[in-house]
VOZAPA-432048 format. One record per residue (C-alpha): residue in three letters; x, y, z. Coordinates in nm, 2 decimals, decimal comma, always signed. Example, Ala and Ser with C-alpha at 12.3 -4.5 7.8 and 13.67 -1.06 7.14 Angstrom:
2
  code    east   north      up
   Ala   +1,23   -0,45   +0,78
   Ser   +1,37   -0,11   +0,71
% end
This chain:
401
  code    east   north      up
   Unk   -2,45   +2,33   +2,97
   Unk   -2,69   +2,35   +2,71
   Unk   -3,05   +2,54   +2,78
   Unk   -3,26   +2,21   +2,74
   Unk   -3,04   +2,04   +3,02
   Unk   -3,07   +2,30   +3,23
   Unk   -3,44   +2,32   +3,20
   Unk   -3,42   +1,95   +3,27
   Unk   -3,26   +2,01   +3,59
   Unk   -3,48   +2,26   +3,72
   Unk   -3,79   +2,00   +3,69
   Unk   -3,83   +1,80   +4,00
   Unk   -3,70   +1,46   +3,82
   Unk   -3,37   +1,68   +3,74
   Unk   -3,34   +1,78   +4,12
   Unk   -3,37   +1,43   +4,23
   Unk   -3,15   +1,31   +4,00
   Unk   -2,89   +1,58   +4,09
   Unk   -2,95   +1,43   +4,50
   Unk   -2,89   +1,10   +4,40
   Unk   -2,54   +1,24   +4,20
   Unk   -2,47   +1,41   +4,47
   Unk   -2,54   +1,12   +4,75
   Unk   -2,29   +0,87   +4,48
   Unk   -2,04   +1,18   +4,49
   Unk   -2,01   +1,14   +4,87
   Unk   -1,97   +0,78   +4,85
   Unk   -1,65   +0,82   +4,65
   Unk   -1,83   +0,63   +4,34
   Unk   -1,62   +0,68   +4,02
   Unk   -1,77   +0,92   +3,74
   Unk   -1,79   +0,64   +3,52
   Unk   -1,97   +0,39   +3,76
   Unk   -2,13   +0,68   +3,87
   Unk   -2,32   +0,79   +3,53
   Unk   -2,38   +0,42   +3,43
   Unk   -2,54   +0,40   +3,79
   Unk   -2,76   +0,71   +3,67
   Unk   -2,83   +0,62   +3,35
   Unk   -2,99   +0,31   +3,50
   Unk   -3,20   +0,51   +3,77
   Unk   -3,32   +0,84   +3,55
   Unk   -3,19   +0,78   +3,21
   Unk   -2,93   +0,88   +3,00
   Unk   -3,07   +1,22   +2,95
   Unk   -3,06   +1,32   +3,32
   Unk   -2,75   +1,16   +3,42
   Unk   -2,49   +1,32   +3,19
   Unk   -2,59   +1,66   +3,34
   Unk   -2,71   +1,55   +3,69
   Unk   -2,34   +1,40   +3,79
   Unk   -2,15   +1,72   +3,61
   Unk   -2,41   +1,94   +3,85
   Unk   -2,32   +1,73   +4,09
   Unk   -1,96   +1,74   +4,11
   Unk   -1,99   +2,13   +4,09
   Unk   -2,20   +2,22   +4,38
   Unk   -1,94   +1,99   +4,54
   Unk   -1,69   +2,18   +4,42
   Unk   -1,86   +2,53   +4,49
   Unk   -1,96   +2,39   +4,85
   Unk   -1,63   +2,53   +5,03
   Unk   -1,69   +2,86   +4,91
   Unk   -2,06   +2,91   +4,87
   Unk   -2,19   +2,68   +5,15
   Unk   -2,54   +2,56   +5,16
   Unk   -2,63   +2,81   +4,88
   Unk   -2,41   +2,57   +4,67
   Unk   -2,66   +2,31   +4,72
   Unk   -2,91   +2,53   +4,49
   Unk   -2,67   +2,69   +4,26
   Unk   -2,67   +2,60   +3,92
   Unk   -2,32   +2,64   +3,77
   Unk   -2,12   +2,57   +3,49
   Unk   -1,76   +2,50   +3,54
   Unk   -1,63   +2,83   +3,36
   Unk   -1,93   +3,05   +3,58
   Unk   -1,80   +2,88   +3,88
   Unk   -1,43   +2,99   +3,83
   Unk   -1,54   +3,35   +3,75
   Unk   -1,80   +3,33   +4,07
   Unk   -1,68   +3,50   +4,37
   Unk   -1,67   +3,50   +4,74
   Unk   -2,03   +3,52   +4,81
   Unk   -1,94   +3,74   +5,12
   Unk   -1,75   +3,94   +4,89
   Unk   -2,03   +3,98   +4,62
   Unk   -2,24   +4,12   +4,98
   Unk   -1,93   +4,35   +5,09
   Unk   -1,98   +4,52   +4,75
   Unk   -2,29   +4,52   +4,72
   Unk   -2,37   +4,68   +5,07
   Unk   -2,10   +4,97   +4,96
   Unk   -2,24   +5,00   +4,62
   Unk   -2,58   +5,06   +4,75
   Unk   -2,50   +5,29   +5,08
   Unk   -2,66   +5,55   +4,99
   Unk   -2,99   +5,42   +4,94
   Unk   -2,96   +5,34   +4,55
   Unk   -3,24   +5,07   +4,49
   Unk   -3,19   +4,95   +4,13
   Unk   -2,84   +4,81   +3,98
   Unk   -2,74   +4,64   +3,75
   Unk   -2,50   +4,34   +3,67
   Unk   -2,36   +4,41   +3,33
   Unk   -2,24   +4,09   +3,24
   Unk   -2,46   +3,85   +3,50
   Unk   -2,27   +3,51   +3,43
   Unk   -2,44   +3,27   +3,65
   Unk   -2,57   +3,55   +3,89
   Unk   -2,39   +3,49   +4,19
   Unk   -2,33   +3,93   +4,20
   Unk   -2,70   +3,91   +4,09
   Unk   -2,81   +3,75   +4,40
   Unk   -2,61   +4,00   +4,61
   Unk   -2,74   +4,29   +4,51
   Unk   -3,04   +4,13   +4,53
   Unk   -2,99   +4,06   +4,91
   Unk   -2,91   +4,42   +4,96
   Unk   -3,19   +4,54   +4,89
   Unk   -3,17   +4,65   +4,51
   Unk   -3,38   +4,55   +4,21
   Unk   -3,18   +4,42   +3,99
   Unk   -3,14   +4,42   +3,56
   Unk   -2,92   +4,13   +3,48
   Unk   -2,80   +4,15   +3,15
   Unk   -2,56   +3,91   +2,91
   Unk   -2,61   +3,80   +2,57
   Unk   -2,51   +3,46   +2,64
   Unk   -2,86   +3,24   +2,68
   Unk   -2,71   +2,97   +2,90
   Unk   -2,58   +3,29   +3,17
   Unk   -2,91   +3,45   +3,13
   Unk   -3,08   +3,11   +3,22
   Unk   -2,84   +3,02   +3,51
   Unk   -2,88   +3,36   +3,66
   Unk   -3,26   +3,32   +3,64
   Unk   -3,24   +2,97   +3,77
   Unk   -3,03   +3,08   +4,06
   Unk   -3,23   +3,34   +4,14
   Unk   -3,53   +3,16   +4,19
   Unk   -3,40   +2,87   +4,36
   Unk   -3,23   +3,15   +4,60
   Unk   -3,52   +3,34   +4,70
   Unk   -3,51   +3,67   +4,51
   Unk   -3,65   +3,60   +4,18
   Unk   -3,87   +3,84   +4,25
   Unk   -3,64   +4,16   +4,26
   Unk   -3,45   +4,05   +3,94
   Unk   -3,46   +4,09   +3,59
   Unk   -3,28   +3,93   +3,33
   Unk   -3,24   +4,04   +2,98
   Unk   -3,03   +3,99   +2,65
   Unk   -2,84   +4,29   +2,58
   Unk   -2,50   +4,40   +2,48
   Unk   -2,30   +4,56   +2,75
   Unk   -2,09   +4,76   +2,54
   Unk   -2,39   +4,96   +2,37
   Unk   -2,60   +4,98   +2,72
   Unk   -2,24   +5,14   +2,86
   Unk   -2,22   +5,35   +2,58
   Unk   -2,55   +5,50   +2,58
   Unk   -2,56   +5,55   +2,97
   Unk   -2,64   +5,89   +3,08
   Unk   -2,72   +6,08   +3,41
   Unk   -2,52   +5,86   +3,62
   Unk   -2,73   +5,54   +3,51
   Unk   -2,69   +5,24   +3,30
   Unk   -2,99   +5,09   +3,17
   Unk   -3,19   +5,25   +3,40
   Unk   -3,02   +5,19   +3,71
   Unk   -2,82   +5,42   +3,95
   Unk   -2,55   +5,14   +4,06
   Unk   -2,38   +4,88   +3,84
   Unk   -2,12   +4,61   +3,89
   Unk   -1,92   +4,49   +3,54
   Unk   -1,70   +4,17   +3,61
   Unk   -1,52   +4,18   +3,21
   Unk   -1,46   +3,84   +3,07
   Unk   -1,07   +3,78   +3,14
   Unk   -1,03   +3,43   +2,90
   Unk   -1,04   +3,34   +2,54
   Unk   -0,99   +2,99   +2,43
   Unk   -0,89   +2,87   +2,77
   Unk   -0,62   +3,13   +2,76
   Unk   -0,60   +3,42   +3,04
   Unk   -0,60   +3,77   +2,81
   Unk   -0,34   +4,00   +3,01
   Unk   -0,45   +4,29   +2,79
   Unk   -0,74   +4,45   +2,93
   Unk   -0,80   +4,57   +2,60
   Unk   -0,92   +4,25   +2,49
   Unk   -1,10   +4,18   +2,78
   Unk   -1,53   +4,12   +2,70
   Unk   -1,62   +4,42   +2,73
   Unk   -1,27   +4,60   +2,64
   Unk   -1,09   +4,81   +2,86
   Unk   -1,30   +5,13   +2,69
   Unk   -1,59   +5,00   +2,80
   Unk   -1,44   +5,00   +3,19
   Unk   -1,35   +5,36   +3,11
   Unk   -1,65   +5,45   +3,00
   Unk   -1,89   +5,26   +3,27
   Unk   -1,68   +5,45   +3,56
   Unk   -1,69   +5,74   +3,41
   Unk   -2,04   +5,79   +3,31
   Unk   -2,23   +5,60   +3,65
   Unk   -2,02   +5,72   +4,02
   Unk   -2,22   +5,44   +4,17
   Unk   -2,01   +5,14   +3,97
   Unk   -1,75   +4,86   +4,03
   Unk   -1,52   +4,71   +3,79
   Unk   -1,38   +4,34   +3,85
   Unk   -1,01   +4,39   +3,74
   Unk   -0,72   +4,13   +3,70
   Unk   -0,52   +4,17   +4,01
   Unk   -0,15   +4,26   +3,82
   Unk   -0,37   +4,56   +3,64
   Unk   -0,12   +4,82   +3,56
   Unk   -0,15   +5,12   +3,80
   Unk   -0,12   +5,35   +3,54
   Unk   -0,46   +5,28   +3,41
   Unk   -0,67   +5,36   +3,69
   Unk   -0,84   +5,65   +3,59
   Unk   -0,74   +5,96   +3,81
   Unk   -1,02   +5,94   +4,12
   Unk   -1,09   +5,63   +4,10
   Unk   -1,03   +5,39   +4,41
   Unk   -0,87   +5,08   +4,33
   Unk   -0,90   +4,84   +4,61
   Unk   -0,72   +4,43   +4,60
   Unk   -0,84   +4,19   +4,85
   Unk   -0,72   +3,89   +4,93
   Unk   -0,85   +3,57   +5,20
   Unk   -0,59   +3,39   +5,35
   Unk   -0,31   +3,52   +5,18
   Unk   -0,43   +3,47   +4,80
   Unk   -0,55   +3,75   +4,59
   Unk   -0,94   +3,69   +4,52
   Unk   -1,03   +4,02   +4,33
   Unk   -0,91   +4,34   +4,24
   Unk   -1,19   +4,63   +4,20
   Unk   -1,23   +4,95   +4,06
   Unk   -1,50   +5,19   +4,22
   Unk   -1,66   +5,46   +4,06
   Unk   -1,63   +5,83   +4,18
   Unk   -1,97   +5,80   +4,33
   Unk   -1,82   +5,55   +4,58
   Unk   -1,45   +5,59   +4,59
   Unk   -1,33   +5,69   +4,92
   Unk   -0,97   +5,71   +4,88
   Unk   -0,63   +5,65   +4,64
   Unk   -0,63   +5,27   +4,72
   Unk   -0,72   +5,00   +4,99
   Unk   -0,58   +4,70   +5,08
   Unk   -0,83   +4,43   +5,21
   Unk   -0,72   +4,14   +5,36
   Unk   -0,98   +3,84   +5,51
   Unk   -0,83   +3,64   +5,77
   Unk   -1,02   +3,39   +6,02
   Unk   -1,38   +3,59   +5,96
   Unk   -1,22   +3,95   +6,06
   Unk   -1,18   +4,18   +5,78
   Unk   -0,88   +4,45   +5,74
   Unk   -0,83   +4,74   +5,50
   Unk   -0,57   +4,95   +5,45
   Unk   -0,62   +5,26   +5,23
   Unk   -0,38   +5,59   +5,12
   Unk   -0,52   +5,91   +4,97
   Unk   -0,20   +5,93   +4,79
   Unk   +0,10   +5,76   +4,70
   Unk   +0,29   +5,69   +5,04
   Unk   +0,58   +5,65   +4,82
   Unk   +0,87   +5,35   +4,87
   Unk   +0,99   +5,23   +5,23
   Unk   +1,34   +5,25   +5,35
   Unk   +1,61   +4,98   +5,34
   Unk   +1,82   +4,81   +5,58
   Unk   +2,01   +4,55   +5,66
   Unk   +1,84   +4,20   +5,76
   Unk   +1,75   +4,20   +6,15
   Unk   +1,65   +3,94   +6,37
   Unk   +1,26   +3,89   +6,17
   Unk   +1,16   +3,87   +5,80
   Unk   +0,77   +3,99   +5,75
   Unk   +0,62   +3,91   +5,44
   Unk   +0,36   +4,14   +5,32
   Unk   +0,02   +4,03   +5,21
   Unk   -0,01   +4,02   +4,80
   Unk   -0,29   +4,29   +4,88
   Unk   -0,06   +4,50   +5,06
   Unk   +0,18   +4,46   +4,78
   Unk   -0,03   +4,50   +4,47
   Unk   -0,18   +4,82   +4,61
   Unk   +0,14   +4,97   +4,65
   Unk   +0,13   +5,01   +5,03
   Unk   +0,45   +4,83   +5,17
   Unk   +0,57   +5,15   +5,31
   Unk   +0,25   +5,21   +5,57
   Unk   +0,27   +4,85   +5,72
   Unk   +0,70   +4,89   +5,76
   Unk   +0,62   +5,24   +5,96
   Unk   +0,37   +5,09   +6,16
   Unk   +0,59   +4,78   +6,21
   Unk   +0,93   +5,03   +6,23
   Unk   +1,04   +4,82   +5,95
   Unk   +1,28   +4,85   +5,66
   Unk   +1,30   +4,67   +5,34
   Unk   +1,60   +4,43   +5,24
   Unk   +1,62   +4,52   +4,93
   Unk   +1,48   +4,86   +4,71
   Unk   +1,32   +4,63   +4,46
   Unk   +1,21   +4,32   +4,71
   Unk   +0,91   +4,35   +4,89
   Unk   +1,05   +4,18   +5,21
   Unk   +1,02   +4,38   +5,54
   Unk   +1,26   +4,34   +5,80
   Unk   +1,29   +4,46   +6,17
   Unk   +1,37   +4,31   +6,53
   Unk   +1,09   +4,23   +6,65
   Unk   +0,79   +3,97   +6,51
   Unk   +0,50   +4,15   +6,41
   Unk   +0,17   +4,11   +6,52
   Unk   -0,01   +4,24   +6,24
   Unk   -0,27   +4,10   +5,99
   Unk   -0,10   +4,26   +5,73
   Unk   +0,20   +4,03   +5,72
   Unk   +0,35   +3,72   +5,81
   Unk   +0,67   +3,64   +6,01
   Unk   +0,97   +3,45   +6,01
   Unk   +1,24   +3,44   +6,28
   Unk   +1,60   +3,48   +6,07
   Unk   +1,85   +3,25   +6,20
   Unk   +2,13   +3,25   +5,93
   Unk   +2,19   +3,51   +5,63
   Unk   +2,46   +3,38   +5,37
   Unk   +2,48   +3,52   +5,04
   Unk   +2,29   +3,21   +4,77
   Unk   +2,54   +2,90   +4,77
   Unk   +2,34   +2,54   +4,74
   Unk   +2,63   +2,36   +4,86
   Unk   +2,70   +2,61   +5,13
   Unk   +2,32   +2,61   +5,21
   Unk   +2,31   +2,21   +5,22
   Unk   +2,57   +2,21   +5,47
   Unk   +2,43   +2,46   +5,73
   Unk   +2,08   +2,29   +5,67
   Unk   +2,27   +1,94   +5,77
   Unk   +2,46   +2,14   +6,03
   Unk   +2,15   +2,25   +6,20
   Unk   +1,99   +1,92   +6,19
   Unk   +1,70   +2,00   +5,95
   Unk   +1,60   +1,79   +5,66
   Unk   +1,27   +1,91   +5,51
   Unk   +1,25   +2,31   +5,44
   Unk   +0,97   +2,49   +5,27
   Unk   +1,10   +2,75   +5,00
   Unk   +0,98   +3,02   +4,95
   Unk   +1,09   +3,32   +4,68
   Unk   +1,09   +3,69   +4,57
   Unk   +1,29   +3,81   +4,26
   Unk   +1,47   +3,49   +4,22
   Unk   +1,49   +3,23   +3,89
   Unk   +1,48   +2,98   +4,12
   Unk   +1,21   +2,71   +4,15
   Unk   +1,10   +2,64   +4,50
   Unk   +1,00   +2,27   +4,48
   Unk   +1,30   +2,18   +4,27
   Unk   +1,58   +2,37   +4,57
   Unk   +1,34   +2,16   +4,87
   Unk   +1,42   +1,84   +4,70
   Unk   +1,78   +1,92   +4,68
   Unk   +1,83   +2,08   +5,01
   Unk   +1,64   +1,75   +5,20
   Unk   +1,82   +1,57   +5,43
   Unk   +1,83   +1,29   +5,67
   Unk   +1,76   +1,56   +5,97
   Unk   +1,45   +1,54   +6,18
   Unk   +1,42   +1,96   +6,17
   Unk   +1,24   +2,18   +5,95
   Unk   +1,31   +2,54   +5,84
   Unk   +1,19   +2,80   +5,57
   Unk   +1,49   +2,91   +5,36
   Unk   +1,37   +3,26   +5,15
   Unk   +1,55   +3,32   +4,84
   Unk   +1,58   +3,67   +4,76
   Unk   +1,78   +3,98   +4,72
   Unk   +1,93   +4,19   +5,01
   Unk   +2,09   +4,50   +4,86
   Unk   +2,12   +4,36   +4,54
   Unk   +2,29   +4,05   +4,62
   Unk   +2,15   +3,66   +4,55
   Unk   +2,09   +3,60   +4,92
   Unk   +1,94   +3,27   +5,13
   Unk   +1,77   +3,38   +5,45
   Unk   +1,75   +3,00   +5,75
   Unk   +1,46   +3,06   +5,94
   Unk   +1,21   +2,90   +6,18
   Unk   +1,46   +2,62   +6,23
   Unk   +1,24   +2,39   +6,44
   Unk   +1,35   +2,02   +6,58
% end
């Protein structure tokens, strides 16, 4: 979005505009009869921008709520924007011990601006993009706290290098979310990350009271030694992965998982090292991804007495269903080692004719083996493909119907 549209927005013409967007959006008009219908009411220079607004705050609404109503976005800030009650879960730790000035080293469109800002902090938003430093000041004016932030140009790098006595720029807390993209293209090296992975290094080295945004499959073997690395994840997905500095770390690493409002962690001061395997029992549990990334599939199968099926495989098994938020169940009603013939004849057998698929260290592709294993049966089931001891292995169950 270019800096004269988004000042166009911010007038009241732009805001009304961006209503009556909004009010075609809900109507289910197309974009094309949609602008036209704009350009007609508030010109061509307003519509263009008004609908894209539009259909962003839309988008943003699950997630964001009514602050989505005020947010100005862009589509690539609104895919790096996260959780809003996230952004306020770390800000509340960052600043827990009374720090009142962070900054937000990298500020996007504010969204961990506005957090920090809510906490209580007074906050230096920096980028070097104009169109980030404009949405973050746009956002947080139209969300109340313009008044507790700053935003500058700067260059994070050379703010993170010359930090000293536990602040950046001046502040005692920070939060650094590193650009992961280039050209549309996710960069897996956190070396070429914006800022680099040096710049990580250095930030949680240098200020205790910091967080790094990660990429959730970050290599273990780059967390710096003392520094908490924590992966949360709301109903069932992986949001974020974070770094905290030394200042705020509390332990080796956490799980965090967000399930209907309740929030559970899971933490290790050390490496609980791998679970045992046995054979498959009466109930599969799959762990949460956050329980899996962070390495911690051996806690949830002692507190579940569970084993795993496979040393490499992280399915849990045991005789019992679990009620636990860290995984998920499945009643097993057949084990046969991976046949699709042999598999589409018990499935027809039992009567079921739609099965949801669902894999771990397998080549197969779950869609494409559900299409071939429907049948004319009214039941359903969830077939697992995986390993058990080392063998290609299809685990029937919930057979339902």
């Amino acid at each position: 979005m270019p800096d004269d549209a988004l000042a166009r927005l911010r007038t009241p013409e732009g805001a009304a505009a961006t209503a009556r967007a909004a009010a075609l959006l809900a109507e289910g008009v197309d974009v094309l009869a949609g602008v036209a219908r704009l350009r007609a009411e508030v010109g061509p220079e307003l519509a263009g921008p008004a609908w894209e607004l539009a259909r962003l705050r839309a988008r943003a609404r699950p997630v964001f709520g009514t602050d989505a109503d005020r947010l100005f976005l862009t589509a690539d800030t609104l895919e790096q924007a996260g959780r809003p009650e996230l952004a306020a879960r770390r800000a509340a730790r960052l600043l827990a011990d009374g720090t009142d000035a962070a900054a937000d080293l990298g500020c996007a469109a504010g969204t961990d601006t506005v957090a920090l800002a809510r906490a209580g902090a007074r906050v230096l938003a920096v980028d070097r993009d104009p169109v980030a430093r404009e949405l973050t000041a746009a956002n947080a004016a139209a969300l109340g706290v313009a008044d507790d932030v700053w935003v500058v140009a700067g260059d994070v790098v050379e703010l993170v290098d010359a930090a000293r006595g536990g602040e950046v720029a001046g502040c005692g807390a920070a939060v650094l979310d590193p650009a992961r993209r280039a050209g549309g293209r996710r960069q897996l090296d956190p070396d070429r990350w914006s800022p680099p992975w040096s710049t990580v290094a250095t930030l949680l080295e240098r200020v205790p009271r910091s967080v790094v945004k990660v990429a959730p499959g970050l290599d273990h073997g780059r967390v710096p030694e003392g520094i908490e690395a924590e992966w949360v994840s709301v109903r069932g997905s992986i949001v974020e992965a974070l770094l905290w500095g030394r200042g705020v770390s509390a332990v080796w690493r956490r799980a965090t998982v967000v399930r209907d409002g309740a929030v559970h962690e899971l933490t290790a001061d050390a490496d609980p090292g791998p679970a045992a395997t046995g054979p498959v029992g009466g109930w599969l549990h799959e762990p949460d991804p956050a329980v899996i990334r962070s390495g911690l599939v051996s806690l949830v199968a002692a507190d579940l007495g569970a084993t795993l099926v496979d040393p490499t495989i992280a399915y849990l098994t045991s005789g019992a269903p679990a009620d636990s938020p860290w995984v998920t169940s499945h009643r097993v009603g057949e084990v046969l080692l991976f046949n699709l013939k042999k598999l589409r004849a018990l499935l027809r057998a039992r009567g079921v004719g739609r099965v949801v698929v669902k894999k771990r260290g397998s080549a197969i592709e779950p869609e494409t083996l559900a299409r071939q294993l429907r049948g004319p049966g009214a039941g359903t089931a969830t077939v697992v493909v995986t390993r058990v001891a080392g063998a290609p292995t299809a685990l029937v169950c919930d057979v339902s119907g």
